[in-house]
C-alpha positions, -999 to +999 in steps of 0.1 A: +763-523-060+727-522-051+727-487-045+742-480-077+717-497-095+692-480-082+711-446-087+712-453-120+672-463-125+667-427-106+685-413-133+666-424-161+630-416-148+642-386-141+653-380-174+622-400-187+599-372-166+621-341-180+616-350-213+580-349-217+563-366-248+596-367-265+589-405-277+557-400-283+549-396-325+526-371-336+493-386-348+479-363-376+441-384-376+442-370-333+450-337-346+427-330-370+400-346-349+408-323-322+409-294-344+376-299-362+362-302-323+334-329-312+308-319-337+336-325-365+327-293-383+363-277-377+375-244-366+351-214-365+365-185-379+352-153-387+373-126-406+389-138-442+401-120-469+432-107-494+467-101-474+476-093-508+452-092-535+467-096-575+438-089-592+429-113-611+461-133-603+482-150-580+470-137-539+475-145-508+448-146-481+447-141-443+423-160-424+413-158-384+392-143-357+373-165-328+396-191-307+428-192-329+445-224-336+480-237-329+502-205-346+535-219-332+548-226-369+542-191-383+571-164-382+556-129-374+555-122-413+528-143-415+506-143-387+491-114-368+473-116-331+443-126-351+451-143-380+475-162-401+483-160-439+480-188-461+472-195-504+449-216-523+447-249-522+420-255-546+425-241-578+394-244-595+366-229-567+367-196-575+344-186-539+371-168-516+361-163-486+357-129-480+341-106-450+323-136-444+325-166-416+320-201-413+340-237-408+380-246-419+381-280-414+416-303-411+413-328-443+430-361-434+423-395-452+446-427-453+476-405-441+470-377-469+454-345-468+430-332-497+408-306-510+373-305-513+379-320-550+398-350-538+434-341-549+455-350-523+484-323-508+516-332-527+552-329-510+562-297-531+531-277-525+539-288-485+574-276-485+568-246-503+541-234-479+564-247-448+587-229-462+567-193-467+547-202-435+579-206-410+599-174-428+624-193-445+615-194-478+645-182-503+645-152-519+610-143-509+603-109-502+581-108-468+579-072-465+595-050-490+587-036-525+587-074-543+563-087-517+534-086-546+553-099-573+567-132-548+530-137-536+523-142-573+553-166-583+547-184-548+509-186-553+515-194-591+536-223-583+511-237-555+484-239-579+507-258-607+512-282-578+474-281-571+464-292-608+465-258-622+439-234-624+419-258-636+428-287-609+432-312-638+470-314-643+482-348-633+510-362-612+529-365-647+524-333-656+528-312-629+566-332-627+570-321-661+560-285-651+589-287-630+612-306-652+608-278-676+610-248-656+636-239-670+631-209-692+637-229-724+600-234-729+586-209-714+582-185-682+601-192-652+585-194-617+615-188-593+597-210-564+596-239-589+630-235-601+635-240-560+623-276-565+635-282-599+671-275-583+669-293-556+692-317-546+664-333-519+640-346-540+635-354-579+605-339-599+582-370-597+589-372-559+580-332-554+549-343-576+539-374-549+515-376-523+529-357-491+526-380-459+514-359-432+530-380-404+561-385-428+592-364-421+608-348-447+638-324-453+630-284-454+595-298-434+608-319-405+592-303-373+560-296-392+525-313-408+507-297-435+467-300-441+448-290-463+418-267-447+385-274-463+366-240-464+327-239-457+305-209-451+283-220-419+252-226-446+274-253-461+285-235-489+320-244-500+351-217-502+386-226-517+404-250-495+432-233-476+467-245-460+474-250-422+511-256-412+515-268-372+545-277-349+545-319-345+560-313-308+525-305-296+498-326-311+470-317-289+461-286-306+475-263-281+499-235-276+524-240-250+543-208-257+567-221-271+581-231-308+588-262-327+615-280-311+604-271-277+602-310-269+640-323-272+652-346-298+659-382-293+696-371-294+687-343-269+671-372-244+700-398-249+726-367-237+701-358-207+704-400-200+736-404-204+744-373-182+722-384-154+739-420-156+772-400-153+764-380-124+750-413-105+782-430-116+806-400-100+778-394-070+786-437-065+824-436-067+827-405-044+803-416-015+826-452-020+857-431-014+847-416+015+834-447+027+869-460+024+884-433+043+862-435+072+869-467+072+912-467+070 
């Protein structure tokens, strides 16, 4: 019985050991910290600009250059060897940053992540971008002939979330912009009409705070923060948005993707299989011990 017990206790370190962090939470505040590095100015970057520039509408911007962050979470529609694409996440600065280079530094305050205004990131603005980020976003053209024409709806309905152009809508009112998204009263943004829809969340919950170290549906594996933009002479940019895996909270890049860490469920089947084989291991070595014995 003795050696059974400790077959068993073999089998669970072992599957402790194989599984890695897999009980250990990601901790957004020893993220960002380790992304903004020890002089807490953030991540140095130095080429910026338009992936797809609207005019005087709705774009979408790449960012990158210098030592890369954690690019697990992008699909290869929105990331490059040397950059990533992300949208506005501060309405009202109109200073893009442009063939110029300076600081993006991971916003995270009381479990929320803001601009450089103070609005915090709410949960519809995250899951859109998760969405767009990851390559899963419906009926968003990545790469064909409506690409411009998405990046304006998408990057229309981001800044609605974000206050509006003006960054002065409030939590009431953006709900109601989604509420009423509908065509009755006006345009319809398609990416909006993905949250009106939904059968996840209501209106006024899309138009809440997002929780970085919450999990949500359609962001699960992922934390969204807000980037807050500085040229390295202090002046300020728009903010941008990050997207990273949760399985890796160290800042790194294992070469792997989300989900590389097993889930709970994934441990418990690797426990409970190691307990089987010590179990079947014990009754087989017992049989033989009979037999020897006869």
């Amino acid at each position: 019985m003795k050696t059974l017990k400790f077959t068993v206790l073999t089998a669970l370190v072992l599957a402790l050991a194989n599984s890695g962090t897999v009980l250990a939470e990601f901790d957004p505040q020893q993220f960002a910290a380790q992304f903004n590095g020890s002089d807490g100015k953030g991540w140095q970057w130095n080429i910026a600009g338009y992936k797809t520039n609207n005019s005087s509408s709705y774009n979408e911007y790449y960012i990158g250059g210098g030592n890369l962050p954690d690019l697990r979470a992008y699909s290869d529609n929105t990331k490059t060897s040397d950059r990533f694409y992300t949208f506005c996440a501060e309405p009202n600065v109109k200073l893009v940053a442009v063939n110029t280079s300076g600081y993006a530094k991971l916003n995270y305050q009381d479990g929320r992540t803001k601009n450089s205004d103070g609005m915090a990131l709410n949960l519809g603005a995250a899951w859109l971008y998760t969405q767009y980020a990851t390559g899963q976003l419906s009926g968003f053209d990545y790469t064909g002939s409506k690409h411009a024409s998405d990046v304006n709806d998408l990057g229309r309905a981001i800044t609605l979330m974000m206050g509006g152009i003006n960054g002065t809508l409030t939590t009431q009112q953006i709900t109601n912009n989604i509420i009423n998204n509908n065509g009755s009263t006006g345009e319809k943004n398609k990416y909006l009409e993905l949250l009106r829809t939904s059968n996840d969340y209501t209106a006024s919950e899309w138009a809440s705070d997002y929780i970085v170290s919450a999990d949500y549906k359609g962001i699960g594996d992922y934390a969204v923060f807000v980037m807050n933009m500085t040229e390295y002479n202090g002046r300020n940019l728009q903010d941008y948005l990050y997207v990273v895996c949760k399985d890796h909270g160290d800042g790194g890049d294992d070469g792997g993707g989300c989900n590389d860490v097993p889930e709970p469920a994934t441990f418990l089947l690797w426990t409970l299989s190691g307990i089987g084989l010590a179990g079947a291991s014990w009754v087989k070595k017992r049989r033989l011990m009979k037999l020897a014995l006869a």
